[in-house]
C-alpha positions in Angstrom: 7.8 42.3 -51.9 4.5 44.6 -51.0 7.2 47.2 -49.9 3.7 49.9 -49.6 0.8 51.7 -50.0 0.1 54.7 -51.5 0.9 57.8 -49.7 -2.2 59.7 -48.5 -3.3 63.3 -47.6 -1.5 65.3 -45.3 -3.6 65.0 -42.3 -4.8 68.1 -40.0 -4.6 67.3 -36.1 -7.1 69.4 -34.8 -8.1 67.3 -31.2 -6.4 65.3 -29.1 -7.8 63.0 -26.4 -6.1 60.7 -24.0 -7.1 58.6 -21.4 -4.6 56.7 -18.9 -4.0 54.9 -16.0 -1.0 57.8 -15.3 -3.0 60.4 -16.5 -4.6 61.8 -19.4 -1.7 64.0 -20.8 -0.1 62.9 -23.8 3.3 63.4 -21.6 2.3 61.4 -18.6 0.7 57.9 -20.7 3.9 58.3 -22.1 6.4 58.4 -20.1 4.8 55.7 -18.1 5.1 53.0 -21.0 6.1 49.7 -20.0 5.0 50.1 -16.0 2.5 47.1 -15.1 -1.5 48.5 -15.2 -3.5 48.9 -11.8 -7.3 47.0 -12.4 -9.6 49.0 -13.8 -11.6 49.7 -10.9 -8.8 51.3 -9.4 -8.3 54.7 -11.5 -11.5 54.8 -14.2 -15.1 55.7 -12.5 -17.2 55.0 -15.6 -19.9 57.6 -13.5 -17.5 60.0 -13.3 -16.0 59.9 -16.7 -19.3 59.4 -18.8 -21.8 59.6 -17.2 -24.4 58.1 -14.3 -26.5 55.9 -16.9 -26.3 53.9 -19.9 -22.3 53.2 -19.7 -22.4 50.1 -17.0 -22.0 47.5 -19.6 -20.0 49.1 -22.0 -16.5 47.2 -22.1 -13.8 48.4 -20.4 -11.9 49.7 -23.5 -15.4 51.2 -24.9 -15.9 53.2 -22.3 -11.9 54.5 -22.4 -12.2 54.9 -26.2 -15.4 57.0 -25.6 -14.0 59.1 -22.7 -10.8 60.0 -25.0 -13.0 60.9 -27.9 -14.9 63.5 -25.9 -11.4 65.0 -24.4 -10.5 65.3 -28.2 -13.9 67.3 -28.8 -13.1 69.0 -25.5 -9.7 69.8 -27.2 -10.9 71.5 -30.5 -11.7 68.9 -32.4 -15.0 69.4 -34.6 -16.5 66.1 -36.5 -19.9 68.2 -36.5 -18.7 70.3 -38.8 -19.5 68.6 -42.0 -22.4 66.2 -42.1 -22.9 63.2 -40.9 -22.2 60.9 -43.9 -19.1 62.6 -44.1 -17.7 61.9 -40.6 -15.7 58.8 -40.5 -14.5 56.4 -37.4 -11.2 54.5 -37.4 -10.4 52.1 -34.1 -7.2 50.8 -33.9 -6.7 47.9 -31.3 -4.9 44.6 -30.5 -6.4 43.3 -27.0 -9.0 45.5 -26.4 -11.4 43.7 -26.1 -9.5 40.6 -25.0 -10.2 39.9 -21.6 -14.2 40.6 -22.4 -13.9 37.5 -25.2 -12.2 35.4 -22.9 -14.3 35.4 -19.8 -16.8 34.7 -22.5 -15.0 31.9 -23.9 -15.2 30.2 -20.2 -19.2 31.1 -19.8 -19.8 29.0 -23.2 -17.1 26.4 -21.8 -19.2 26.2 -18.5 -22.5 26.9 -19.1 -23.4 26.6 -22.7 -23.8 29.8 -25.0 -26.7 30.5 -23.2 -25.0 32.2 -20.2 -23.7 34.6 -22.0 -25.2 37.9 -20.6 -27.3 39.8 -23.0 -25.4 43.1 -22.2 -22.2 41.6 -23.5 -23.2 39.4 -26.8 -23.2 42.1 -28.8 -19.6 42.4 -28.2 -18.2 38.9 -29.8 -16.5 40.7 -32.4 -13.5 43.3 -32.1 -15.0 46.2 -34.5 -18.3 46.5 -31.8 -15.4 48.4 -29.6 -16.6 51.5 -31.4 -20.1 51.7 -31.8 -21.3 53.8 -29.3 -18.1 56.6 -30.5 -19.7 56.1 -34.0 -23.5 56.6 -32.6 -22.7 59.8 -30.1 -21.2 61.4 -32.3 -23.0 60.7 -35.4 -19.9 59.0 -37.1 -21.9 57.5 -40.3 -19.8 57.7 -43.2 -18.2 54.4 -42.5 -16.1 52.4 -39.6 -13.0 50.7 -39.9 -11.1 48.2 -37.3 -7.4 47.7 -37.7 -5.6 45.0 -35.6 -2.3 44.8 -36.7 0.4 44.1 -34.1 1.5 47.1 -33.2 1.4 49.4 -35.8 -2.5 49.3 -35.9 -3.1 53.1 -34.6 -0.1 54.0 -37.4 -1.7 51.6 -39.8 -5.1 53.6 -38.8 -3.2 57.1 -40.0 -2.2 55.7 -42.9 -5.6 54.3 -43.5 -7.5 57.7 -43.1 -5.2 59.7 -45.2 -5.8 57.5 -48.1 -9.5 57.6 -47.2 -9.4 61.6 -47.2 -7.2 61.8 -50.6 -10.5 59.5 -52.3 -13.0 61.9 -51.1 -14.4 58.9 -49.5 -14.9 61.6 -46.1 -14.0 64.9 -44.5 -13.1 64.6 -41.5 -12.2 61.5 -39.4 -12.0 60.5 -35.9 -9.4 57.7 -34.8 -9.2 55.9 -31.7 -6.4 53.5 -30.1 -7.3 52.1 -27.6 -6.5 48.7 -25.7 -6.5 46.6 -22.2 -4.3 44.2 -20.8 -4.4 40.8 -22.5 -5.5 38.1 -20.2 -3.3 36.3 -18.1 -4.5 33.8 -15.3 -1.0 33.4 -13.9 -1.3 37.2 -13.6 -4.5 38.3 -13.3 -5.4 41.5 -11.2 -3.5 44.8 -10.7 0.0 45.4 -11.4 -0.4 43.1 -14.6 2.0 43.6 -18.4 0.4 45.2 -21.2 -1.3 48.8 -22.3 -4.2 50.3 -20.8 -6.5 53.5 -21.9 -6.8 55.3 -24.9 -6.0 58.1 -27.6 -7.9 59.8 -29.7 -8.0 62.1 -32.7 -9.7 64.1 -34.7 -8.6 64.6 -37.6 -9.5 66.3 -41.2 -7.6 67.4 -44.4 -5.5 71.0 -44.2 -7.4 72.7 -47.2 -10.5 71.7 -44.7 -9.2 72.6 -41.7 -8.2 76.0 -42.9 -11.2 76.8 -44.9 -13.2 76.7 -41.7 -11.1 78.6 -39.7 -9.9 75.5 -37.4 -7.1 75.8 -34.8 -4.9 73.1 -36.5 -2.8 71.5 -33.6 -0.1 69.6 -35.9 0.4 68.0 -39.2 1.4 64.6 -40.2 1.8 62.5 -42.9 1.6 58.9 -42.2 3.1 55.6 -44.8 2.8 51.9 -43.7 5.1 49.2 -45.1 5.2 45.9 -45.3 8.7 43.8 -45.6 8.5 40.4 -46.2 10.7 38.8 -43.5 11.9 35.8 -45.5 13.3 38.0 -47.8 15.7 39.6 -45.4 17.4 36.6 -45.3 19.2 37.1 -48.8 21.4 40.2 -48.7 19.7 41.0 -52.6 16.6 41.2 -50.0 17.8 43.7 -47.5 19.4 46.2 -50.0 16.0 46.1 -51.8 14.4 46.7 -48.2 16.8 49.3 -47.7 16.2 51.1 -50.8 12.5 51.3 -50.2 12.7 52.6 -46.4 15.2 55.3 -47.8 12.6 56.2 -50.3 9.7 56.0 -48.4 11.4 58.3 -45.4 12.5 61.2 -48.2 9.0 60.8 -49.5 7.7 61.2 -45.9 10.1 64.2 -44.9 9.5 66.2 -47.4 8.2 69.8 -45.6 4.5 70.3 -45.2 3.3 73.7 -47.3 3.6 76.4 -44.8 6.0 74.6 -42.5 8.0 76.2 -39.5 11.2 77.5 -41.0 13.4 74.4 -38.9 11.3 72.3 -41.1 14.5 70.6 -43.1 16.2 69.9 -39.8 16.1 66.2 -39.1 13.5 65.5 -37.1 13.4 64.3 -33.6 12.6 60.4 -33.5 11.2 57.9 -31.5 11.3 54.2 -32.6 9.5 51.4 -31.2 11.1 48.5 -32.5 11.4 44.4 -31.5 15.0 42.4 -32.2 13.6 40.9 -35.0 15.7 41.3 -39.0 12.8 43.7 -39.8 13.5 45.8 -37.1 17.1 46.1 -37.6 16.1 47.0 -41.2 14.3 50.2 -40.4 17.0 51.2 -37.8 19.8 51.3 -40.5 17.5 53.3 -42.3 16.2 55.8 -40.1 19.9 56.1 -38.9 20.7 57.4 -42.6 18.8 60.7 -41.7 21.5 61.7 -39.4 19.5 62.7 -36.4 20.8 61.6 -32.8 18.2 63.7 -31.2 15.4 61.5 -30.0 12.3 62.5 -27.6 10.5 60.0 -24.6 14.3 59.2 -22.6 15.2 56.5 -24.5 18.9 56.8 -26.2 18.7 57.3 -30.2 15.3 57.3 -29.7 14.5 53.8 -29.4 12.1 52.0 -27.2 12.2 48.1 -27.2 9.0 47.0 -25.6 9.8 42.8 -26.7 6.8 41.2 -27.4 4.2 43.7 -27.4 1.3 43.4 -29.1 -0.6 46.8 -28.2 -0.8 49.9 -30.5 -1.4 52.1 -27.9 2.7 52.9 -27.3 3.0 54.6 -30.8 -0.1 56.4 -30.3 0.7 57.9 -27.1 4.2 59.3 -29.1 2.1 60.5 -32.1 -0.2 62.3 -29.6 3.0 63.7 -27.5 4.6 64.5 -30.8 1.2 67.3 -31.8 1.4 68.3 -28.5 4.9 69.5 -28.6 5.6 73.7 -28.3 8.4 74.5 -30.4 8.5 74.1 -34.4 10.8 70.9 -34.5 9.8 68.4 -36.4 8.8 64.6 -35.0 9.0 60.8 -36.6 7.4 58.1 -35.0 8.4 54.8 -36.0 6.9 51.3 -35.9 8.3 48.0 -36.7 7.3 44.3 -35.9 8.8 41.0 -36.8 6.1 39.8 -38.9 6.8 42.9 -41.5 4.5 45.1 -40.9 6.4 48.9 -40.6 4.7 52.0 -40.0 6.4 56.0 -40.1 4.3 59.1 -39.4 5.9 62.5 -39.6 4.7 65.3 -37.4 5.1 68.8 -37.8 4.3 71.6 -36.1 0.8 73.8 -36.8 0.5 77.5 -37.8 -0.4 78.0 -34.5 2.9 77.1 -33.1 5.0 78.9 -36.3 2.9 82.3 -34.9 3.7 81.6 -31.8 7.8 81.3 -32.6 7.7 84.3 -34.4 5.9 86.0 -31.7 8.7 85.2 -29.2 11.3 86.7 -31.8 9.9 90.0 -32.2 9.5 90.5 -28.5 13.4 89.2 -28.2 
């Protein structure tokens, strides 16, 4: 059983960008998860949003990804601190660029590879989604595309806070982003699936702090991987359980510096399928003895069936740093296929001044 991987940094949040059908709040994308996506044309002017030239013929999800990413600089966040070589991009995506690849597919079907359009081409591979991020903002240290099934923008987090921990950059910026999977029988507005894109900028806390950064939240993030034909065996899910109980302790244990509620449990919000794997982590996130949850859903839990998108536990990440009082958040990510994902998010200095502001003047 590859129960995980190694636990990372703690991560600095110091930018947050989101862009959405419902709005581009971390509040309103999500609170609107699940509702079926108006076409594009509809609520994203490409003119408007980046600018009269040059963006045209960027996909769909390139040109949400890069409109999110600048909200994130808008927001505080400061890749251009450090050099260049040092700045890092991670995209997380499922479908994003699904719909571009399949009217492609039916050129080539038609018409030969020849018909493809030049201004597309280049985008025959999913990990092109995030060029032009990497270019505008001078992202050079390296790039790396993560597709899992749902847990890809957790996966991402996980992924940049081992990157951090090897000195391998300084200070990363990570993008979810995805559009509506194809469908013929559907096709046009009011379509299933996820639509827009978060963003955020992100860098170690000794980092953050030692250049004076406005550090929005914390979080620690820890992806799993629980073999599915091993839950079968009941020696196979107390194994399973055993590692989720380890790796949530591991994950909950306070931040340096946190807010003085930081033992409480933390508020959660699961995203979880029906599938053995599932029901695995919710026995042991139920062990923490929270019944508070966040997003409407009872205990927490949000079954969005069969999903594909990473966009959903973005949106709660991003909601979760974006929260005003100094409780705690756990986002949680499961799939069928085994892949599990848990980020912890506590609350920045900024908030803990904030709280004991509020006390003095009570």
């Amino acid at each position: 059983m590859n129960t995980s991987c190694r636990a990372g940094a703690e991560l600095a949040v110091t930018g947050v960008g989101i862009v959405s059908p419902w709005g581009d709040t971390p509040e309103a994308a999500d609170d609107a998860r699940g509702a079926a996506v108006p076409g594009t044309c509809e609520w994203f002017d490409h003119r408007a949003r980046l600018g009269p030239r040059g963006y045209r013929y960027l996909p769909p999800a390139a040109q949400y990804a890069l409109a999110a990413a600048r909200a994130a600089l808008d927001d505080g966040g400061r890749p251009q601190a450090v050099p260049a070589d040092r700045r890092a991009l991670l995209l997380a995506t499922n479908a994003g660029p699904a719909e571009l690849l399949d009217a492609m597919d039916g050129v080539v079907l038609e018409e030969g590879a020849a018909g493809i359009s030049p201004a597309s081409a280049p985008y025959f591979a999913v990990n092109v989604l995030g060029n032009r991020i990497a270019a505008e903002l001078s992202l050079t240290g390296f790039a790396l595309t993560v597709a899992t099934a749902r847990t890809a923008a957790l996966d991402a987090l996980s992924a940049g806070a081992l990157a951090l921990a090897a000195g391998r950059c300084d200070s990363l910026v990570l993008a979810a982003v995805e559009e509506p999977p194809p469908t013929r029988a559907a096709a046009g507005p009011g379509r299933p699936g996820e639509q827009g894109a978060g963003v955020f900028t992100l860098e170690s806390v000794a980092g953050a702090r030692a250049r004076g950064a406005t550090v929005a939240a914390t979080l620690r993030a820890r992806s799993l991987f629980l073999p599915p034909s091993a839950l079968d065996r009941a020696e196979g899910r107390a194994r399973a359980g055993r590692v989720l109980t380890d790796a949530l302790a591991a994950l909950l244990v306070p931040p340096e510096g946190a807010a003085p509620g930081g033992s409480a449990p933390p508020l959660l919000r699961l995203d979880l399928d029906d599938s053995p794997v599932s029901e695995a982590v919710a026995v042991a996130v139920a062990g923490l003895g929270s019944s508070a949850s966040e997003g409407g859903h009872a205990g927490g839990a949000l079954h969005p069936g069969r999903r594909t998108g990473c966009l959903g536990p973005a949106l709660a990440v991003a909601r979760a740093v974006r929260a005003r009082d100094t409780r705690r958040r756990l986002v949680v990510c499961a799939s069928g296929a085994g892949h599990v994902a848990l980020v912890r998010v506590s609350p920045g200095p900024s908030h803990h001044s904030q709280e004991s502001e509020h006390a003095e003047v009570a």
